[in-house]
LOZAMI-157004 format. One record per residue (C-alpha): z, x, y; residue number from 0. Coordinates in steps of 0.05 Angstrom, whole numbers. Last residue first. Example, Ala and Ser with C-alpha at 12.3 -4.5 7.8 and 13.67 -1.06 7.14 Angstrom:
BEGIN
REC_Z_X_Y_dogu
REC_143_273_-21_1
REC_156_246_-90_0
END
This chain:
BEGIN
REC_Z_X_Y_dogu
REC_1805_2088_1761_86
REC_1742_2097_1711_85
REC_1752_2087_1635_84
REC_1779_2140_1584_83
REC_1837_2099_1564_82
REC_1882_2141_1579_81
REC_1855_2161_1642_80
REC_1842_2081_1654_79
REC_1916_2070_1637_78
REC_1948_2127_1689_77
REC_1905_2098_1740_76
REC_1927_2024_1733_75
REC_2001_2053_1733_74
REC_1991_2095_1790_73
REC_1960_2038_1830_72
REC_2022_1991_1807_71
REC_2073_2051_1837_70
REC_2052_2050_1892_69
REC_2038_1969_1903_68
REC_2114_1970_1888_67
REC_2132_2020_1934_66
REC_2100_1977_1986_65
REC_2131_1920_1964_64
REC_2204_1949_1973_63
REC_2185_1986_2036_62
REC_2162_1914_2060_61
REC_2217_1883_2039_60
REC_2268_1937_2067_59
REC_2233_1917_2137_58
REC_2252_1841_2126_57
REC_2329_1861_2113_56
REC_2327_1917_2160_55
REC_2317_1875_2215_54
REC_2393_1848_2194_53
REC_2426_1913_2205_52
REC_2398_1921_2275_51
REC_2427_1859_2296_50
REC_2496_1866_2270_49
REC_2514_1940_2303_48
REC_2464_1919_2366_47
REC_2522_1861_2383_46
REC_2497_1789_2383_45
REC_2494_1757_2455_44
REC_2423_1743_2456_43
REC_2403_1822_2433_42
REC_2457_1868_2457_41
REC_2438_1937_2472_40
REC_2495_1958_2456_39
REC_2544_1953_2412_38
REC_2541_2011_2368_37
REC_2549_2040_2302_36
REC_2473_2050_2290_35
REC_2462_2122_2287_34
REC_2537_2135_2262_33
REC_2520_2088_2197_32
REC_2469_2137_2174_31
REC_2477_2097_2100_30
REC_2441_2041_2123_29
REC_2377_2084_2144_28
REC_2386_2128_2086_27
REC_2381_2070_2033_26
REC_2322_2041_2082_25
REC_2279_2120_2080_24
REC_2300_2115_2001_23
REC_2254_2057_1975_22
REC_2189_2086_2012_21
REC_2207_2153_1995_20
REC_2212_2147_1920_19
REC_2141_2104_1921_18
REC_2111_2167_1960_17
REC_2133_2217_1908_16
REC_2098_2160_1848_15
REC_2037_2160_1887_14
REC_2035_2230_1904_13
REC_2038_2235_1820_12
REC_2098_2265_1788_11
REC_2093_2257_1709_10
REC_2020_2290_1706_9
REC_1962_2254_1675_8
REC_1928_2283_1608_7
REC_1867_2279_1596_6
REC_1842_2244_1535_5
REC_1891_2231_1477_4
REC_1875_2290_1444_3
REC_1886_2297_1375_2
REC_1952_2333_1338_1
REC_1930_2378_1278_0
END
């Protein structure tokens, strides 16, 4: 007979659904290319097509970590219910 590992933690957490978002809402964002194909408003001379594309470099990063820090909470909480201890 099979023992019990403890309780048992489900493969889709909020944490995990919220992680997915955070890295798809700049995949989306890039891929939309009609909502940025554009030229104005111009930002010192450099076209809105160019400029908007390059703030999505730092704001990816910050999706990207906070997807990270996601999943790394899920991870710590999925050991301490196997483990038995407190999140």
């Amino acid at each position: 007979m099979p023992q019990s590992t403890g309780p048992t933690v489900p493969a889709v957490t909020p944490e995990r659904v919220l992680a997915g978002l955070a890295l798809l809402v700049p995949i989306v964002a890039m891929l939309w290319v009609s909502s940025y194909d554009k030229t104005d408003p111009a930002v010192s001379g450099v076209p809105f097509f160019y400029w908007y594309q390059l703030l999505w470099v730092p704001v990816s990063a910050v999706f990207t970590v906070a997807a990270y820090l996601l999943i790394n909470r899920d991870e710590k909480a999925r050991k301490a219910a196997r483990t038995g201890g407190a999140r």
